[in-house]
C-alpha positions as CSV (number, residue, x, y, z in Angstrom):
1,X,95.8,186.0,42.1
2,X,96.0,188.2,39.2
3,X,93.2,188.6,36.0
4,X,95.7,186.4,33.8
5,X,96.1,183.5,36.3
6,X,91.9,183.3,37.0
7,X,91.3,183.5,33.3
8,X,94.2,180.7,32.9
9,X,92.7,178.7,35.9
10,X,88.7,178.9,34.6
11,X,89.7,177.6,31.7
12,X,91.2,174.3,32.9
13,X,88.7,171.4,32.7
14,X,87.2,169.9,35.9
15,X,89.1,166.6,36.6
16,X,87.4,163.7,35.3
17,X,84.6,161.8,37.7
18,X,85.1,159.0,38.8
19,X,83.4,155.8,37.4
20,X,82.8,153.4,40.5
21,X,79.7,152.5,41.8
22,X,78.3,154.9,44.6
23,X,78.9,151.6,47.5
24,X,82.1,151.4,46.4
25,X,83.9,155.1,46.1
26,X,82.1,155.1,49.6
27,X,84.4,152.0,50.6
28,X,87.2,152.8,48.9
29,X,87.7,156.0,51.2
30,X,87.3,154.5,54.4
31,X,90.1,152.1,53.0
32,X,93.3,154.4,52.9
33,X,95.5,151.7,52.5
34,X,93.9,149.8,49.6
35,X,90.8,152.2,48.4
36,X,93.4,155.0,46.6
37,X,94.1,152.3,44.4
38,X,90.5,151.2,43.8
39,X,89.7,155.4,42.5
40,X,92.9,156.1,40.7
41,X,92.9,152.8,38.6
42,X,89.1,153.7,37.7
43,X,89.2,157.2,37.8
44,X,92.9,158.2,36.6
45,X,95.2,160.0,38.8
46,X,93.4,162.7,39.6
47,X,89.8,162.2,40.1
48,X,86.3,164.0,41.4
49,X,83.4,162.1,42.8
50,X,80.8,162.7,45.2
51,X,79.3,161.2,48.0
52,X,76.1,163.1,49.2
53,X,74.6,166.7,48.9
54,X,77.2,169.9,49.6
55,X,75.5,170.3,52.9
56,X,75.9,166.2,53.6
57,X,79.6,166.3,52.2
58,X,81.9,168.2,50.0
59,X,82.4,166.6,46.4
60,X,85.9,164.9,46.9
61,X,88.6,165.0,44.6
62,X,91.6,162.2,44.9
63,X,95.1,163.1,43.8
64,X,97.8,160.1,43.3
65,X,99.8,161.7,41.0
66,X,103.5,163.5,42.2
67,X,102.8,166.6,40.7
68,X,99.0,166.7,41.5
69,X,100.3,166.3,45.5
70,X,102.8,168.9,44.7
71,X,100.4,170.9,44.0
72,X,98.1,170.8,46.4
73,X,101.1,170.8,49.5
74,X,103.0,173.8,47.6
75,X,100.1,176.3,48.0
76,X,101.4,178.9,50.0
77,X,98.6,181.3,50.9
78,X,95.8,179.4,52.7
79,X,94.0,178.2,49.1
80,X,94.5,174.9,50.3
81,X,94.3,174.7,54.1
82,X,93.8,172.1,56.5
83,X,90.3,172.5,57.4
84,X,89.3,169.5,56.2
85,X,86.5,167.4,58.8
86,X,89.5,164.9,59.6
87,X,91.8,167.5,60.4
88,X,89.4,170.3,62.3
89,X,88.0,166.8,64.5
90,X,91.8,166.1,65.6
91,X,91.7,169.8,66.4
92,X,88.6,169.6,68.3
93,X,89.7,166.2,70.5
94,X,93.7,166.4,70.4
95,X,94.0,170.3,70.4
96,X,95.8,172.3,67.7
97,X,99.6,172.2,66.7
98,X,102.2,172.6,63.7
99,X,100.3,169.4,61.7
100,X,96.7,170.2,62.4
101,X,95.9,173.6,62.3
102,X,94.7,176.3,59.7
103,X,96.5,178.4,57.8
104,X,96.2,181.9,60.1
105,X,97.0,180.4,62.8
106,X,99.6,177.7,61.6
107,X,101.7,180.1,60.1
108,X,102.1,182.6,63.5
109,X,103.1,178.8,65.5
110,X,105.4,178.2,62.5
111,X,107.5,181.1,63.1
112,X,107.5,180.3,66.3
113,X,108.8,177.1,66.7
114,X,110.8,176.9,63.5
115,X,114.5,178.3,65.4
116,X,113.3,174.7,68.0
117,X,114.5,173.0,65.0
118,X,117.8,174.5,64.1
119,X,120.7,171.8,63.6
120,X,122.3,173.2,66.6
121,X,119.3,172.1,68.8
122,X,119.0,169.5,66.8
123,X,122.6,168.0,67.8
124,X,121.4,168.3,71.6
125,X,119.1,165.3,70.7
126,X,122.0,163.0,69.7
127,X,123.6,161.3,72.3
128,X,120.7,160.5,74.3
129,X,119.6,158.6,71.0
130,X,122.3,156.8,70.3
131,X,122.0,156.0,73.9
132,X,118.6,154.5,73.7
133,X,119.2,152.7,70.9
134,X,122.2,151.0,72.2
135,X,120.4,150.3,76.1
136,X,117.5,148.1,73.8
137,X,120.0,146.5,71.0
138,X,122.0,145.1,74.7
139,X,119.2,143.3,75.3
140,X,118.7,141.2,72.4
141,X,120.6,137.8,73.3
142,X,121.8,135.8,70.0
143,X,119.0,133.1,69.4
144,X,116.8,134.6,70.9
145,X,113.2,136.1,69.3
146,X,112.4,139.9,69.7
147,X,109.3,141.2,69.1
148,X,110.1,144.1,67.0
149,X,107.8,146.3,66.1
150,X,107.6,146.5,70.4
151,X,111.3,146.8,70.5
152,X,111.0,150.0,67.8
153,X,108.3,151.7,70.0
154,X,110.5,151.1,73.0
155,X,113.5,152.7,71.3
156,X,112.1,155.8,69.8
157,X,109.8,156.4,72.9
158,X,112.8,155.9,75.2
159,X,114.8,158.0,73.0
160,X,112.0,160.9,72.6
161,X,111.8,160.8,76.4
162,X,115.4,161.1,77.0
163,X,116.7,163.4,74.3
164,X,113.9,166.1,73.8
165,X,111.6,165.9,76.9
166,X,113.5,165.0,79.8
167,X,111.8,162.1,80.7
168,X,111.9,158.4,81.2
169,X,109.3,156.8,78.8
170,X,110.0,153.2,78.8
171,X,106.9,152.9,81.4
172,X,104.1,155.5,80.3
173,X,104.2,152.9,76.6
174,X,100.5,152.2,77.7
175,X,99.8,155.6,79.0
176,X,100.8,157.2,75.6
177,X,100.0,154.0,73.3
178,X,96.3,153.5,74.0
179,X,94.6,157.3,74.7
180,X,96.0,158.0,71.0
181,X,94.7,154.7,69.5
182,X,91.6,155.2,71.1
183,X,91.1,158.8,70.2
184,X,92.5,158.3,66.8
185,X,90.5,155.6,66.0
186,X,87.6,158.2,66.8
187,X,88.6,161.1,64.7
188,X,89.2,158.4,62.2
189,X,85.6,156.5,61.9
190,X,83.5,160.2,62.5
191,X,85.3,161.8,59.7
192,X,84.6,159.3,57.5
193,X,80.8,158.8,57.7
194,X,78.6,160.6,55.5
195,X,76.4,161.4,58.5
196,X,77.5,161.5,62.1
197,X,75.9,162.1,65.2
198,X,76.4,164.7,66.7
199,X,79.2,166.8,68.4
200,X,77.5,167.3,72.0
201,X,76.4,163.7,71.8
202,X,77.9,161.6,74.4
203,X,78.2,158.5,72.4
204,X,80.5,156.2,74.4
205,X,83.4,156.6,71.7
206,X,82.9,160.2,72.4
207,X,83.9,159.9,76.0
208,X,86.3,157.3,75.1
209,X,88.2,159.6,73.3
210,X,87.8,162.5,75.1
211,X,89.3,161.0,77.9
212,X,92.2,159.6,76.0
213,X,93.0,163.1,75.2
214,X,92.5,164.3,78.7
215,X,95.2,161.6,79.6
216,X,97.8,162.6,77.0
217,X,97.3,166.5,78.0
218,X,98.0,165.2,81.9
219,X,101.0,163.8,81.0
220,X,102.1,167.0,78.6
221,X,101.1,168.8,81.3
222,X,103.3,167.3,84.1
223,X,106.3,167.0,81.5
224,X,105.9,170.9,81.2
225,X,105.4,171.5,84.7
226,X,108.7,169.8,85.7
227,X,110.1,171.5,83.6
228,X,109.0,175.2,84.5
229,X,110.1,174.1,88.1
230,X,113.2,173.2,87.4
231,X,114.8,175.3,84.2
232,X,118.1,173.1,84.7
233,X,116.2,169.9,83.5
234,X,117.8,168.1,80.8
235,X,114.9,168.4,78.2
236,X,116.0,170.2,75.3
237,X,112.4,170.6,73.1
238,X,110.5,171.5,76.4
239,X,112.8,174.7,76.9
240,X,113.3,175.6,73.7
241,X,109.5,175.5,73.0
242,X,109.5,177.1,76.6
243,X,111.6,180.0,75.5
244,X,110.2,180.1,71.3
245,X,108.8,183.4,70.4
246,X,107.2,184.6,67.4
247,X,109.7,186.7,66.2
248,X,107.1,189.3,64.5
249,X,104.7,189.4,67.5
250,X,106.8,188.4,70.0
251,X,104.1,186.5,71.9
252,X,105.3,183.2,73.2
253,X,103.4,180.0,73.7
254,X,100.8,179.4,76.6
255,X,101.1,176.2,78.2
256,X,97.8,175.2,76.9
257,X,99.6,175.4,73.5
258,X,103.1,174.0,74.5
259,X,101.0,170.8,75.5
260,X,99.7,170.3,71.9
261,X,102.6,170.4,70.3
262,X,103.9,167.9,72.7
263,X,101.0,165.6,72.1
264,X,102.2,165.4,68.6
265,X,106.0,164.7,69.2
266,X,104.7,161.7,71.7
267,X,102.5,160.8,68.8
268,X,105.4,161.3,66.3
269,X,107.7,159.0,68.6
270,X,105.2,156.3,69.3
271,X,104.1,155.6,66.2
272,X,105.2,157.4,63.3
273,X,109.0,157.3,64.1
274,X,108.7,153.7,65.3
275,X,106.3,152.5,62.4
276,X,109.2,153.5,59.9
277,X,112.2,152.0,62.3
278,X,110.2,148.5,62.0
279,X,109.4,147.9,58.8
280,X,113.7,149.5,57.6
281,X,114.8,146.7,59.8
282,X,112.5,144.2,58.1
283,X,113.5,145.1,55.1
284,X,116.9,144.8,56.0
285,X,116.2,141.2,57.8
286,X,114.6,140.0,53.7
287,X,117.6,141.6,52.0
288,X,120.7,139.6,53.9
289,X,123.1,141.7,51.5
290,X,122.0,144.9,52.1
291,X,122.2,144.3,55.4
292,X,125.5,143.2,55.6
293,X,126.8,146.5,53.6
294,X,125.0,148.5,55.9
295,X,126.9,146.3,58.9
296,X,129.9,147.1,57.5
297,X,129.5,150.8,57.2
298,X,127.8,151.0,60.6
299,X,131.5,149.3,61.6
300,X,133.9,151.0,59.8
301,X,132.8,154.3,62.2
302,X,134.7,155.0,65.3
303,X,134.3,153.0,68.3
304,X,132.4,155.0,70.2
305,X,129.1,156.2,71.0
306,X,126.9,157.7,67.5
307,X,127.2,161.2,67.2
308,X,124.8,163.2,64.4
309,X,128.3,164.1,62.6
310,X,128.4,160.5,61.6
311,X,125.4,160.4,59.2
312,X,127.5,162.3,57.2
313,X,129.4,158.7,56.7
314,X,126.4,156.8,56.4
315,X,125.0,157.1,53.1
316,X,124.4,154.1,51.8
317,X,122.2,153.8,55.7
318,X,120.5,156.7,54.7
319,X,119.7,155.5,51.4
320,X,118.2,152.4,53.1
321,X,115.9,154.5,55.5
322,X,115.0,156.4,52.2
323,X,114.2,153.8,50.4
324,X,111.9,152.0,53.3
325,X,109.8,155.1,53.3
326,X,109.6,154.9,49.8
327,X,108.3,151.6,49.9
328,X,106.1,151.9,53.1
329,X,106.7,154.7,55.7
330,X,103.7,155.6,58.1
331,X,101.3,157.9,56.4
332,X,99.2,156.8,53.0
333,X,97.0,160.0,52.9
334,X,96.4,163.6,53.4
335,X,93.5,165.9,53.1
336,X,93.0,169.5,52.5
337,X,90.5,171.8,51.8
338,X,90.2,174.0,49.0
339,X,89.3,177.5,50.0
340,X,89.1,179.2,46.6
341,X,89.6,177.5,43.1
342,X,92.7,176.1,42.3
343,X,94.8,174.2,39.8
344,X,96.0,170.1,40.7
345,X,97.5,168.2,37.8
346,X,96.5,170.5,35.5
347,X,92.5,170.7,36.5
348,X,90.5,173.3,38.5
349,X,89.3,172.1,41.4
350,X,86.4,174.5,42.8
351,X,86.4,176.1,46.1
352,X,84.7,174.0,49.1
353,X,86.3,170.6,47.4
354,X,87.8,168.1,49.5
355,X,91.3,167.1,48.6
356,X,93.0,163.5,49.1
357,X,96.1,163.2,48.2
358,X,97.7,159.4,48.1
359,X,100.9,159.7,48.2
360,X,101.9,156.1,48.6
361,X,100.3,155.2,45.0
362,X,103.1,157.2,43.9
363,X,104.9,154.8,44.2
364,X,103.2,152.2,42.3
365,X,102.4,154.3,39.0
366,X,103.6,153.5,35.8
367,X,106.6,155.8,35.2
368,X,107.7,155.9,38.9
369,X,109.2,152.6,39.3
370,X,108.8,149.4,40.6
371,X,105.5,149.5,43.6
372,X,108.1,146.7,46.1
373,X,112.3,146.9,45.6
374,X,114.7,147.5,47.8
375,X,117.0,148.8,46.1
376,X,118.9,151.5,47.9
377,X,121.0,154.2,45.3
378,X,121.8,157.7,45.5
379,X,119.8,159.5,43.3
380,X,121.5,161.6,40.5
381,X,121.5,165.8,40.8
382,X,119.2,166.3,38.1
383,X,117.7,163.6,37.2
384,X,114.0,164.2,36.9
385,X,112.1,163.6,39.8
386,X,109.0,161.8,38.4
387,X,112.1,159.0,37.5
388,X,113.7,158.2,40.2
389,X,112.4,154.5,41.2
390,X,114.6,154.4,44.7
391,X,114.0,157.7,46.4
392,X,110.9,159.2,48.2
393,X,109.3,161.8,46.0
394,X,109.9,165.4,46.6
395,X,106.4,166.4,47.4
396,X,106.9,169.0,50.1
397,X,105.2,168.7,52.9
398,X,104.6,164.9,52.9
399,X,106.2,161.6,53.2
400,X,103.9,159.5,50.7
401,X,103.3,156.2,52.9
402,X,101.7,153.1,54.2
403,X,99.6,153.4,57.1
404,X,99.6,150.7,59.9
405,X,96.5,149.5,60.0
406,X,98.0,148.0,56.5
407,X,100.1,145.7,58.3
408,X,96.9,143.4,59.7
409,X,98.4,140.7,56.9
410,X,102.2,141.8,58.0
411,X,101.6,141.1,61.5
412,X,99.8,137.3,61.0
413,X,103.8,135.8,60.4
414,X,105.7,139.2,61.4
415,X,107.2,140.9,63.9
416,X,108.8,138.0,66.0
417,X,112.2,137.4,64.8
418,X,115.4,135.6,65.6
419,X,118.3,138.0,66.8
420,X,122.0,136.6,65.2
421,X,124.1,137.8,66.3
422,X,123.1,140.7,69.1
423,X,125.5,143.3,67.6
424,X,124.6,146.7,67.1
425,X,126.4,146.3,63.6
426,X,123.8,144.0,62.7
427,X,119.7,143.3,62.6
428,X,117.7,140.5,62.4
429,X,118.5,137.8,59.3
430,X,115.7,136.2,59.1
431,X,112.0,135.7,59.5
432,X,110.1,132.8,61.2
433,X,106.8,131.6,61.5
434,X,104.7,133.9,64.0
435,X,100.9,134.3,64.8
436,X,98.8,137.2,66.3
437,X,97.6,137.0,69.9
438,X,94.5,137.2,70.7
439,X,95.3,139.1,73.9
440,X,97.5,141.8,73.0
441,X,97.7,141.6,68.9
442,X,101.5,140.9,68.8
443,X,103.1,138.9,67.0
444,X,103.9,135.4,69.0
445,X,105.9,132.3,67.4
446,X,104.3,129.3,66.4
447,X,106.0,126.3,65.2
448,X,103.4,125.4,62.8
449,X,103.6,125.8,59.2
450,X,102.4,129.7,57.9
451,X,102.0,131.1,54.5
452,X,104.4,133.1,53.6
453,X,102.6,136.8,53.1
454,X,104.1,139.9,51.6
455,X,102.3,143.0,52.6
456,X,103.9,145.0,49.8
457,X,103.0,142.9,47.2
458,X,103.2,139.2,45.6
459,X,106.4,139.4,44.2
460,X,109.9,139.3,46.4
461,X,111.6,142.4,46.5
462,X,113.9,143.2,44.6
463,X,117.9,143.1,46.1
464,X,120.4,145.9,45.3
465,X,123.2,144.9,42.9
């Protein structure tokens, strides 16, 4: 940083603190899907507060705004690096990879994997996807009731297995599903105390987790050894991540590391990927019209099996999936850790500060548009960013979101729906009546009168015109 730039930077103001009560900025950050809104609405869109001494906790600062996330996801030389407690306790329990680790040694795997994720590998993927997709669309019989967000983990996790890792998933759903809820949940609660116990303690969420992860590395670990044994399996990611060098060193990845990164695609296909895929199709199943445009797009390709030339033809789809992570994709906040002062929204924030950012309140400020609509449009070459009510905001790095542990109220009527008709040109048309089971948490029909509940807000959403 030159003289000019830390003379400009110490004389920003430090952003404003926040007003709540100590109990509740406390709750409001263990609530990521309710408690951004809580701090920004008090505390403006980008705001500091503490919770305990230095020592306890770093003083916390919130950002909600685009161009506050921007600026803390834009930094390109480690100022802001993820070495945040929630980020270096994934490391410690799930091992490190391209979404957890620091900046000197993220940037070394970057260059390393980045030529995985060329569009020529990424057509590889293809078929088997459309394949998947079709094998668990077959199954839904007209009249019938599909449980979907089970169906969406079904199809990206048979579609993960069978396009990038040369395996059949369909049958390790538990063996993936649970060791990552479990040690998730872990990384999750012991981040967010002000004081833990600690690390060497063997609490019994400790070995919970822990063994969670030991599971998840097994099964990494005999995906990888398969496919060292045989180089002719079909698995594209495995070999390419087999054969990715770092073209400056040109070391190559241990196995150890090969396994992380795999961890996270499993996690990426379970939930993430599937997460999104359920709540699009919802969308679709409130929004009758839409979903008949999107039918007839989906139908006026040719007959045959999807190929990834044919997104190119499906815009208006595209603008649909968009638009369903604008509204609620699978991720509501971020943290990093600011290594030296920097600048976010137009305040310095001082080294040693952690950063939130929230991107999904993004989508509920004032000049960004309607918080719930679903209304699917291309957006305009030019047209200023902080504007555009239908499209995800460009904030690099991130897909601002809605978490799943937000869809508690969702999943009380949700999630079971009638199939008409079972044609992969269309989805579901509408919702009925459904309860949570005790036993397993999905979603189960029930004949009885329900309250109709909008996750997304009280209003109906808003239909394309």
């Amino acid at each position: 940083m030159t003289d000019t730039a830390s003379a400009d930077l110490a004389s920003l103001p430090l952003p404003p603190k926040n007003p709540l009560p100590y109990r509740q900025r406390a709750r409001a950050l263990r609530s990521f899907h309710t408690g951004m809104d809580e701090l920004r609405d008090a505390g403006g869109p980008v705001t500091r507060f503490r919770l305990g001494p230095n020592w306890l906790m770093p003083p916390i600062v919130v950002a909600t705004s685009p161009q506050a996330i921007r600026d803390i996801l834009s930094v390109k030389d480690g100022a802001v690096d993820k070495t945040s407690l929630i980020l270096s306790e994934l490391r410690r329990v799930l091992g490190g990879n391209l979404f957890n680790l620091p900046y000197e040694q993220w940037l070394p795997r970057k260059r390393t994997l980045q030529p995985v994720f060329t569009k020529q590998h990424v057509r590889q993927f293809g078929g088997h996807m459309a394949e998947a997709a079709e094998k668990v669309s077959a199954g839904w019989v007209d009249g019938d009731v599909v449980d979907l967000d089970a169906e969406c983990r079904t199809l990206t996790l048979r579609a993960l297995g069978r396009s990038v890792l040369g395996l059949d998933l369909t049958d390790h759903v538990d063996d993936i599903a649970e060791p990552l809820r479990t040690a998730l949940t872990y990384v999750a609660d012991r981040s967010l105390r002000p004081v833990r116990a600690p690390r060497w303690l063997p609490t019994p969420a400790r070995r919970r987790a822990f063994a969670g992860s030991d599971a998840l590395h097994r099964l990494a670990g005999d995906i990888l050894a398969r496919c060292r044994a045989d180089p002719t399996t079909d698995a594209p990611l495995v070999q390419a991540l087999i054969a990715a060098t770092d073209p400056e060193s040109g070391n190559s990845l241990s196995d150890s590391e090969i396994a992380d990164e795999l961890i996270v695609f499993l996690f990426a296909g379970h939930d993430t990927t599937a997460t999104t895929l359920t709540y699009a199709m919802w969308e679709l199943g409130r929004h009758p019209e839409i979903q008949d445009r999107v039918a007839a797009e989906v139908a006026a390709l040719p007959d045959r099996e999807l190929e990834p030339d044919d997104v190119a033809h499906l815009g208006y789809t595209v603008q649909v999936l968009r638009e369903a992570l604008r509204l609620c994709p699978p991720g509501p906040t971020g943290t990093r850790l600011a290594t030296r002062d920097v600048e976010v929204g137009g305040y310095r924030v001082p080294a040693g500060t952690l950063l939130i950012f929230a991107g999904w309140q993004c989508s509920s400020i004032p000049h960004s548009g309607p918080a719930v609509g679903l209304r699917p449009r291309p957006v305009q070459r030019g047209q200023h960013e902080e504007s555009r009510p239908l499209a995800v905001h460009p904030v690099r790095g991130w897909t601002p979101g809605l978490h799943r542990r937000s869809l508690r109220d969702a999943r009380s009527d949700l999630w079971a729906w009638p199939v008409h008709p079972p044609s992969r040109d269309m989805f579901t048309r509408r919702r009925i009546p459904a309860r949570r089971s005790v036993q397993d948490g999905r979603g189960r029909p029930d004949s009885g009168p329900h309250p109709d509940r909008n996750p997304l807000g009280a209003n109906d959403l808003e239909t394309a015109t």
